[in-house]
C-alpha positions as CSV (number, residue, x, y, z in Angstrom):
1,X,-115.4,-276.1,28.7
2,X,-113.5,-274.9,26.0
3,X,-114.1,-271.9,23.4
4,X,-112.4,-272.2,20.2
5,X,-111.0,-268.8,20.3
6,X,-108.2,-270.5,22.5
7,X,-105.0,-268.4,21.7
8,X,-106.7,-264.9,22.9
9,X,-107.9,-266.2,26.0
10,X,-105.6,-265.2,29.4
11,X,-105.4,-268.8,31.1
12,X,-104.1,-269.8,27.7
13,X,-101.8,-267.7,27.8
14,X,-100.5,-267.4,31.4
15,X,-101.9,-270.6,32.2
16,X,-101.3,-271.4,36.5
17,X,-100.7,-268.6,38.7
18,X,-98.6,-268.1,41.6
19,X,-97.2,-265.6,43.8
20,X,-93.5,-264.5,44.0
21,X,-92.5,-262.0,46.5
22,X,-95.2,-259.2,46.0
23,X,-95.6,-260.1,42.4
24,X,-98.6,-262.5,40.5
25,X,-96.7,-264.6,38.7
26,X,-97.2,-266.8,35.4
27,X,-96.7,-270.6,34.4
28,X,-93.7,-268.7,32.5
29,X,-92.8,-267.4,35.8
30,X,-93.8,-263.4,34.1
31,X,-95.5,-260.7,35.9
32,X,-99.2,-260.5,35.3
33,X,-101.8,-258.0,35.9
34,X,-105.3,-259.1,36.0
35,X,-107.8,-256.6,35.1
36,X,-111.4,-257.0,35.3
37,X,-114.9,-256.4,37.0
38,X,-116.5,-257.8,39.7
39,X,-120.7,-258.9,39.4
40,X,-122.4,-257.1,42.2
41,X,-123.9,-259.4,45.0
42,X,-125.7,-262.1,43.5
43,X,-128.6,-262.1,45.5
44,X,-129.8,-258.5,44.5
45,X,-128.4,-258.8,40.8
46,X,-128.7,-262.7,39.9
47,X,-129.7,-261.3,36.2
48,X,-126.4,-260.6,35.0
49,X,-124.7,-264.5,36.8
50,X,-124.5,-265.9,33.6
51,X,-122.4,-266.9,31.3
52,X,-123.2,-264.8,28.3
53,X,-122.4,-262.0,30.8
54,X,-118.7,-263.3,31.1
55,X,-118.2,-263.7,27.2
56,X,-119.5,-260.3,26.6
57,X,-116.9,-258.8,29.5
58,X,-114.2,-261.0,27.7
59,X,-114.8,-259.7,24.4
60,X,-115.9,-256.4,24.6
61,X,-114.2,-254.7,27.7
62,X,-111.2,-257.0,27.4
63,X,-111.2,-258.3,31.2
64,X,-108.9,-260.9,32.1
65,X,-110.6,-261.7,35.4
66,X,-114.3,-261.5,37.1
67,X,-115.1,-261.9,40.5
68,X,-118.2,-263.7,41.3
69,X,-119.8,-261.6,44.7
70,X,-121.8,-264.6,46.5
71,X,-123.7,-262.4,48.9
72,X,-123.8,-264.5,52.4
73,X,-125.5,-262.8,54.7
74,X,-128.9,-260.4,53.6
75,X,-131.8,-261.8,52.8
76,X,-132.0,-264.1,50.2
77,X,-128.3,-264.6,50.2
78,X,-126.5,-267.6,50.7
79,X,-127.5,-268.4,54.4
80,X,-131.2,-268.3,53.1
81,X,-130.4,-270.1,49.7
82,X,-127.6,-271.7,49.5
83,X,-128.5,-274.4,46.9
84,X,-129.6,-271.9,44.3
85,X,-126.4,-269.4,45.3
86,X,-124.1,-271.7,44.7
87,X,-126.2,-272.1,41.5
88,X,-125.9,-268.3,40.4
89,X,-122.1,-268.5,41.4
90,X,-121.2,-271.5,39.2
91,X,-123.0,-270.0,36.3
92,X,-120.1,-267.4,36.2
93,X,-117.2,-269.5,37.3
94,X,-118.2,-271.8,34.1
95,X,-118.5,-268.9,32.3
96,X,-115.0,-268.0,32.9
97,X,-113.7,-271.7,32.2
98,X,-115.3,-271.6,29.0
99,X,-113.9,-268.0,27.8
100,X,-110.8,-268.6,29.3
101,X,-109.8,-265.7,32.1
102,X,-109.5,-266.2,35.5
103,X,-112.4,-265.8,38.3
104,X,-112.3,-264.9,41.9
105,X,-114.6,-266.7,43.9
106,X,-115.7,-263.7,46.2
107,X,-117.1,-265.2,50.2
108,X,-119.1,-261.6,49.8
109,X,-119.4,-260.9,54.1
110,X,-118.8,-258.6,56.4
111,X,-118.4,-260.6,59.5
112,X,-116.6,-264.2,60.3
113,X,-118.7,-266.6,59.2
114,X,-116.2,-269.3,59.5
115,X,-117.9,-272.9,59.4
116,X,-120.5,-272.2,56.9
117,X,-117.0,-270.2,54.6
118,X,-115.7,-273.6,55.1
119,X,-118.4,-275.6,54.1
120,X,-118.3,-273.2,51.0
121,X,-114.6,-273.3,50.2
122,X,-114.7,-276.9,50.1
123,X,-117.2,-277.1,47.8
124,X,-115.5,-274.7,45.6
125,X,-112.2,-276.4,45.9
126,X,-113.2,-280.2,45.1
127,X,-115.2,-278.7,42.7
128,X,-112.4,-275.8,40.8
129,X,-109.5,-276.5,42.4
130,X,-108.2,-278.6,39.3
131,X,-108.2,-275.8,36.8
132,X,-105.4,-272.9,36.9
133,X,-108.8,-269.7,36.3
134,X,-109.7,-270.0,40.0
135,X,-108.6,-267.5,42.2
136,X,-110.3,-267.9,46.6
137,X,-111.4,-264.7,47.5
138,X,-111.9,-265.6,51.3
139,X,-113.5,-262.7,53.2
140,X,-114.4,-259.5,51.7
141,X,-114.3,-256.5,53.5
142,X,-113.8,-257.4,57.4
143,X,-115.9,-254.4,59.1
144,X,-114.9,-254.3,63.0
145,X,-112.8,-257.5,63.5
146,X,-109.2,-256.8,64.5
147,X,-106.5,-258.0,62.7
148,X,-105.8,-260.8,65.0
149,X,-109.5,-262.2,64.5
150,X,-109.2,-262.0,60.7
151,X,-105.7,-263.6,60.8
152,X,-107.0,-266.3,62.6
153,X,-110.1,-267.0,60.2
154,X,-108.3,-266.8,57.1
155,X,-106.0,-269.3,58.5
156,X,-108.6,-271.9,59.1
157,X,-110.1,-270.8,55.6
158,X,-106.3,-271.4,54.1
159,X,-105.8,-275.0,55.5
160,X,-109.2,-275.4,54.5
161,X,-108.6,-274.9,50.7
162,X,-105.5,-275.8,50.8
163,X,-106.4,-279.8,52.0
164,X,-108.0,-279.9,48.4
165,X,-106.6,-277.6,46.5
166,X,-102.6,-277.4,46.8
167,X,-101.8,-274.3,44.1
168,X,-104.4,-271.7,43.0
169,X,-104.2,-268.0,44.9
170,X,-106.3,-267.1,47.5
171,X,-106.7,-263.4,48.5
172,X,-107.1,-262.4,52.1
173,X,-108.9,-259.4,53.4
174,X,-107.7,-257.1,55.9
175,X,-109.9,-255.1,58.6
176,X,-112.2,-252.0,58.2
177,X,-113.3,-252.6,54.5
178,X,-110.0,-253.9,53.7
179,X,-108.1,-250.4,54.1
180,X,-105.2,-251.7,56.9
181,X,-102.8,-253.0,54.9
182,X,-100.4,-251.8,56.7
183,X,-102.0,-253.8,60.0
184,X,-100.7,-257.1,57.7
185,X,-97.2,-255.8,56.7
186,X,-96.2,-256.0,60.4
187,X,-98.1,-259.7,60.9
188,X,-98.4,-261.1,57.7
189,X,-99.8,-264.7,57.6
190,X,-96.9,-267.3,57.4
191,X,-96.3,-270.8,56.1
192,X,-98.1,-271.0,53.1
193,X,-97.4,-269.9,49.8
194,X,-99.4,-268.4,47.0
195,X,-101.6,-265.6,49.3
196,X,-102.1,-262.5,48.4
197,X,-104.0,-259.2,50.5
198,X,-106.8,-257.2,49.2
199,X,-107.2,-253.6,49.4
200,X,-110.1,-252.0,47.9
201,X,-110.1,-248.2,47.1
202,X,-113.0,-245.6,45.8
203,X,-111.0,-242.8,44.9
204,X,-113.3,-239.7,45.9
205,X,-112.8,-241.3,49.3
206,X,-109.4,-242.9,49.3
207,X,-106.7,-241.2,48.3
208,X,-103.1,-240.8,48.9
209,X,-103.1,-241.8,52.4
210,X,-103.9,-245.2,51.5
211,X,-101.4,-245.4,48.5
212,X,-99.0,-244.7,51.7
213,X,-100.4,-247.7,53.5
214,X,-100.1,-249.8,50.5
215,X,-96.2,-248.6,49.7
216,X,-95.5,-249.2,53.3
217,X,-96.8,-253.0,52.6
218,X,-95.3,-253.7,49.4
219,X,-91.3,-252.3,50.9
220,X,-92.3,-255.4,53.7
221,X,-92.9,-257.5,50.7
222,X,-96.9,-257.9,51.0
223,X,-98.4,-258.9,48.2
224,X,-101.2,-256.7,47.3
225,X,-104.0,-257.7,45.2
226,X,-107.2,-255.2,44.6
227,X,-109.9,-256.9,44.0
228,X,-112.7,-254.1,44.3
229,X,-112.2,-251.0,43.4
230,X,-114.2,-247.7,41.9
231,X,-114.2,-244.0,41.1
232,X,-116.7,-242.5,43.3
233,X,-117.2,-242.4,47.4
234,X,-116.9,-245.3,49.4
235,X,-121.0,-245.4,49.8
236,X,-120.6,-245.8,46.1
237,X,-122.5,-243.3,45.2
238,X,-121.7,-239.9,44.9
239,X,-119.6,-237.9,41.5
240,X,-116.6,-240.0,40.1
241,X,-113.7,-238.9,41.2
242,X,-111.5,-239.2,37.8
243,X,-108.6,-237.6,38.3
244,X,-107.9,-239.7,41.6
245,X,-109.2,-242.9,39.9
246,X,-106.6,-242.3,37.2
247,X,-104.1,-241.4,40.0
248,X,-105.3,-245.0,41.3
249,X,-104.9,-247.2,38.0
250,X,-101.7,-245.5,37.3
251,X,-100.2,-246.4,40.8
252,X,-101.8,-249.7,40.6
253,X,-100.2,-250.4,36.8
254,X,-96.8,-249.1,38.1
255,X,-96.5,-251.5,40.8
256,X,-97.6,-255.1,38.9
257,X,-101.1,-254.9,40.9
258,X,-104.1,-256.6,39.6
259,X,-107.4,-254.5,39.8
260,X,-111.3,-255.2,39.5
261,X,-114.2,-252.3,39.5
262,X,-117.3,-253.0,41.4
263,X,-119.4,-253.5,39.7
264,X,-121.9,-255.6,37.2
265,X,-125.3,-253.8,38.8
266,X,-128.1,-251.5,37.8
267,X,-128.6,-249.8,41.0
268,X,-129.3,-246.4,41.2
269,X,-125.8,-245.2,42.2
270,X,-123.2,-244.3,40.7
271,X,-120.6,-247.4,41.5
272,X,-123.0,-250.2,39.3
273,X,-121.8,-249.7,35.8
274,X,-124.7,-250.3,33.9
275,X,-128.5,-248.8,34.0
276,X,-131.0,-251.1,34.4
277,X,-132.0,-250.9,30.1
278,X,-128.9,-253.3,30.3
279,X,-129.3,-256.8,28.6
280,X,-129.1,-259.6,31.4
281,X,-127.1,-261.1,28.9
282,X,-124.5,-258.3,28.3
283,X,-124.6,-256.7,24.3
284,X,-124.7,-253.7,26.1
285,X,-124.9,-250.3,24.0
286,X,-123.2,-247.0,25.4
287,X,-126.7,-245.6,26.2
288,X,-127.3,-249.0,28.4
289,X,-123.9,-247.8,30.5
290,X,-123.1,-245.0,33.3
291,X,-120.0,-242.7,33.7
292,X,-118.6,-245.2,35.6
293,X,-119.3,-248.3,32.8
294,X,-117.9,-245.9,30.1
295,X,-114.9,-245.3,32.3
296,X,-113.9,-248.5,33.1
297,X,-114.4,-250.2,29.6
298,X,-111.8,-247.4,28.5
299,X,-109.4,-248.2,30.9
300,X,-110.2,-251.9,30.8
301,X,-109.4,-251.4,26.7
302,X,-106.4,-249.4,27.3
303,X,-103.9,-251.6,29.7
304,X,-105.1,-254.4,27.7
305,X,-103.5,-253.2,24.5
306,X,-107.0,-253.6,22.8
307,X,-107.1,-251.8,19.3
308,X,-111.0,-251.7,19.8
């Protein structure tokens, strides 16, 4: 699954990841920052889970990473369909092999879902776990659990990737949307290398009181990676907040972290970047995207070093 544009593409370049202290490492053992988007959930939005989708976010907004958001429980999701989620998931992990950037495999719940994540992960694994793009996402957003309860899940989850798939990341969420960082900096999970923690910020929300949490993790050496992110209010709706958003990226940038925006939608609200005049097969103009699109391309084109 190769493209012959080899030498732009990020995997060539950094090749297998891996995690050093609180910093994502390269196969040259150099910090990396992975920036990208992630798809919305991929029962509501199956549209944009293909792989013309991932070439055009490659090309034109310069991402380095997508995150494929396998909805699990809602209607239609992958408890009702697993077969043809899986199906809408692989379209965009392929996608990413074949343009060359990395892709987080997103478990998209709420709630412990542990032997059906586990028939999942193992699937993924056998299936991925051979090339150096993958990146296990293992439980998005934890809603009520306590930290104990999502320890414990993520541990099973952990051993359960890890029995097929010795080396590439996985990220680990932390409870209430995954803003209690600091809940892991004082019992982080131990014994295994190469995890990272996700915290997810919408800035008109979440603002300097959860840079504090993170900086309190990162001085006890947590590794922090934020895989979902945006500029508006946590409903993700609601004006973009850009002067915190830039407050955000520049925080994120200073510190080595890797960032995704939710997300690749056409929802009415403000958080899906695109109206829904998008392409299902990306080509987007600027009239096809919202404040939020336009935003994130920019910023996307800007740590990237892109001339465009």
């Amino acid at each position: 699954m190769e493209n012959n544009s080899t030498m732009a593409q990020p995997v060539v370049i950094h090749g297998q990841l891996h995690v050093e202290g609180i910093q994502l490492k390269d196969k040259n053992n150099d910090a990396v920052v992975l920036r990208g988007m992630s798809f919305g959930w991929h029962n509501w939005w199956p549209r944009f889970y293909n792989a013309d989708v991932v070439k055009w976010l490659r090309e034109d907004w310069d991402c380095s990473v997508v995150r494929a958001a396998m909805g699990v429980e809602p209607e239609g999701a992958y408890l009702d369909k697993p077969e043809w989620s899986v199906e809408k998931i692989k379209a965009v992990i392929n996608g990413a092999l074949r343009e060359g950037i990395y892709v987080i495999i997103d478990w998209h719940c709420h709630n412990i879902r542990l032997e059906e994540a586990k028939k999942f992960f193992t699937e993924m694994a056998k299936a991925y776990g051979k090339y150096p793009n993958v990146i296990y996402e293992i439980f998005n957003e934890p809603e009520h659990q306590t930290w104990q309860e999502v320890k414990a899940c993520s541990l099973e989850l952990i051993k359960t990737i890890r029995a097929v798939d010795a080396n590439n990341v996985i990220l680990v969420g932390c409870p209430h949307w995954d803003q209690d960082i600091d809940l892991v900096a004082d019992d982080p999970i131990t014994g295994f290398s190469n995890i990272m923690y996700t915290m997810h910020f919408y800035a008109a929300t979440h603002r300097q009181p959860l840079r504090d949490k993170c900086d309190y993790a990162l001085g006890k050496k947590i590794p922090i990676f934020i895989s979902e992110s945006a500029g508006m209010e946590a409903t993700g709706d609601g004006p973009v907040d850009d002067a915190e958003w830039n407050r955000w990226i520049t925080w994120a940038e200073a510190n080595k972290i890797s960032w995704l925006t939710w997300s690749v939608a056409d929802k009415d609200e403000t958080c899906s970047v695109v109206f829904s005049s998008a392409n299902s097969n990306g080509h987007w103009e600027e009239k096809d995207l919202k404040e939020s699109g336009k935003k994130v391309k920019q910023l996307l084109r800007k740590y990237s070093g892109s001339n465009k």
